[in-house]
C-alpha positions as semicolon CSV with decimal commas, in nm:
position;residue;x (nm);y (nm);z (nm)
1;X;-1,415;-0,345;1,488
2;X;-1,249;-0,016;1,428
3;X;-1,436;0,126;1,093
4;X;-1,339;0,449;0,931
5;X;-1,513;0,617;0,643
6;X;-1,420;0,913;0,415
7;X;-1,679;1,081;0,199
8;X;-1,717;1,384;0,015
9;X;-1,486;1,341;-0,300
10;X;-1,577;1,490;-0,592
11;X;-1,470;1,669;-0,931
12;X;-1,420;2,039;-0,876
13;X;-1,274;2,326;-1,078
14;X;-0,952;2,459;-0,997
15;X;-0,987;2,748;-0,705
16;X;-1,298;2,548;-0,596
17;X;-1,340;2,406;-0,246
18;X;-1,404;2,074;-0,112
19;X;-1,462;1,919;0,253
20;X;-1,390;1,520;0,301
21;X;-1,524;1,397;0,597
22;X;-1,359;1,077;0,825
23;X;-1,647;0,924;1,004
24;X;-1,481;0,676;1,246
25;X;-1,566;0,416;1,497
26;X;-1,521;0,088;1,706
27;X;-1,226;0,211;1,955
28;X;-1,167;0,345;2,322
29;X;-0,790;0,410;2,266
30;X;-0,629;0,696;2,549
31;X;-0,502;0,921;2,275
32;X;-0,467;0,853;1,845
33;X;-0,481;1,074;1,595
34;X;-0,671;1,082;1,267
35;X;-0,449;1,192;0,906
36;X;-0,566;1,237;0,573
37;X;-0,312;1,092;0,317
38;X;-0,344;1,106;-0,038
39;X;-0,189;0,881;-0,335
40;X;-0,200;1,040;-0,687
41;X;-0,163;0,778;-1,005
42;X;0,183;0,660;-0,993
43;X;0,330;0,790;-0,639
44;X;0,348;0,711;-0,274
45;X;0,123;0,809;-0,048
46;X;0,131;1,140;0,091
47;X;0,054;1,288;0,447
48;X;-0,173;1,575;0,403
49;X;-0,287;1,666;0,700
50;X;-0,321;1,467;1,065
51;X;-0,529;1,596;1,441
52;X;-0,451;1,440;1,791
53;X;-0,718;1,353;2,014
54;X;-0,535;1,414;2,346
55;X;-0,449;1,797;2,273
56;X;-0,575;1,899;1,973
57;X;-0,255;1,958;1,755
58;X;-0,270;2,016;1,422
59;X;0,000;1,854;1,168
60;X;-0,021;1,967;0,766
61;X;0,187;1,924;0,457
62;X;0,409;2,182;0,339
63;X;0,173;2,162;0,008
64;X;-0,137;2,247;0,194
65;X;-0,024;2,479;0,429
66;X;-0,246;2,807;0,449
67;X;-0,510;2,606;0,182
68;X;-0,617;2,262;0,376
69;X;-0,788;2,311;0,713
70;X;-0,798;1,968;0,994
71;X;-1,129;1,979;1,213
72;X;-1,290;1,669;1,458
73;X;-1,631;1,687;1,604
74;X;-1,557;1,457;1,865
75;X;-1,968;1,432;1,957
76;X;-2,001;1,287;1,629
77;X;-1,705;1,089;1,585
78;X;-1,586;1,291;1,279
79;X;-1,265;1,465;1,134
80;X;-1,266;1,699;0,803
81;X;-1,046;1,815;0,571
82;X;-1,162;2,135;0,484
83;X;-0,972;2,218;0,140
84;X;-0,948;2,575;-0,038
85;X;-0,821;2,736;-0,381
86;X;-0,765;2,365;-0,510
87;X;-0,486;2,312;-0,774
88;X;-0,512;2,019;-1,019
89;X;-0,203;1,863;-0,870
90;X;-0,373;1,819;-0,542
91;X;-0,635;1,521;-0,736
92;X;-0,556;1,190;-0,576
93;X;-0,716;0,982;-0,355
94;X;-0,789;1,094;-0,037
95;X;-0,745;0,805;0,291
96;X;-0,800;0,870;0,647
97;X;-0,643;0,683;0,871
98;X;-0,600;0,601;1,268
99;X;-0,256;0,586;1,444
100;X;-0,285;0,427;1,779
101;X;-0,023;0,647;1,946
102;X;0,239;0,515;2,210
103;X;0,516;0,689;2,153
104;X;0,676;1,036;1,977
105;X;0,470;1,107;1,718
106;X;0,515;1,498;1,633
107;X;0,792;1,443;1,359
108;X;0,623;1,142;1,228
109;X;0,311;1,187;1,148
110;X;0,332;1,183;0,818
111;X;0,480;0,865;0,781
112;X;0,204;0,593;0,642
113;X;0,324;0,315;0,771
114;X;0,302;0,457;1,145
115;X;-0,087;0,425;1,068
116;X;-0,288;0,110;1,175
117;X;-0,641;0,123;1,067
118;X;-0,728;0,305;0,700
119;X;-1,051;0,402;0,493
120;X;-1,123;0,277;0,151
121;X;-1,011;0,657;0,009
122;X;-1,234;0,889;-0,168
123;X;-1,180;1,021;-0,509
124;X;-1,078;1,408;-0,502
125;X;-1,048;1,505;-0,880
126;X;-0,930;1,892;-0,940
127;X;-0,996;2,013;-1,338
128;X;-0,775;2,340;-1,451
């Protein structure tokens, strides 16, 4: 049974830092990648940032670019979302998710519904 787990929400000031962690397990796929999404009160679900196991690639929001870092200690089966100089329109809940990939994925990454196992979220609150 594919499982994945975030942690690490919490309230923090604005300009503070945070680091979620995606703790996942119960799958042998080739290649997949791991994304963080986030859904704030009232809108969609957003891609923040996303890591592919076959080559390492990197994928991020045009909001977190240069704040929000993507990491995955494949030893311990775990991804992070290291994020810096927080603004309160980054609080939201924060979802990791798997994407079993089999085909292009580069320009579509971001796209939820391209995602087939998710978290329960984690509650990232940013106070100004």
């Amino acid at each position: 049974e594919v499982q994945l787990v975030e942690s690490g929400g919490a309230l923090v000031q604005a300009g503070g830092s945070l680091r979620l962690s995606c703790s996942y397990s119960g799958f042998s796929f080739e290649d997949y990648a791991i994304g963080w999404f986030r859904q704030a009160p009232g809108k969609g679900r957003q891609g923040v940032a996303c890591i592919r196991k076959s080559d390492g690639r990197t994928y991020y929001g045009d909001s977190v670019k240069g704040r929000f870092t993507i990491s995955s200690d494949n030893a311990e089966n775990t991804v992070y979302l290291q994020m810096n100089s927080l603004k309160p329109e980054d609080t939201a809940v924060y979802y990791c998710a798997l994407d079993k990939i089999s085909g292009p994925f580069g320009r579509t990454w971001h796209l939820f519904f391209g995602y087939d196992y998710w978290g329960q979220g984690t509650q990232v609150t940013v106070s100004s």
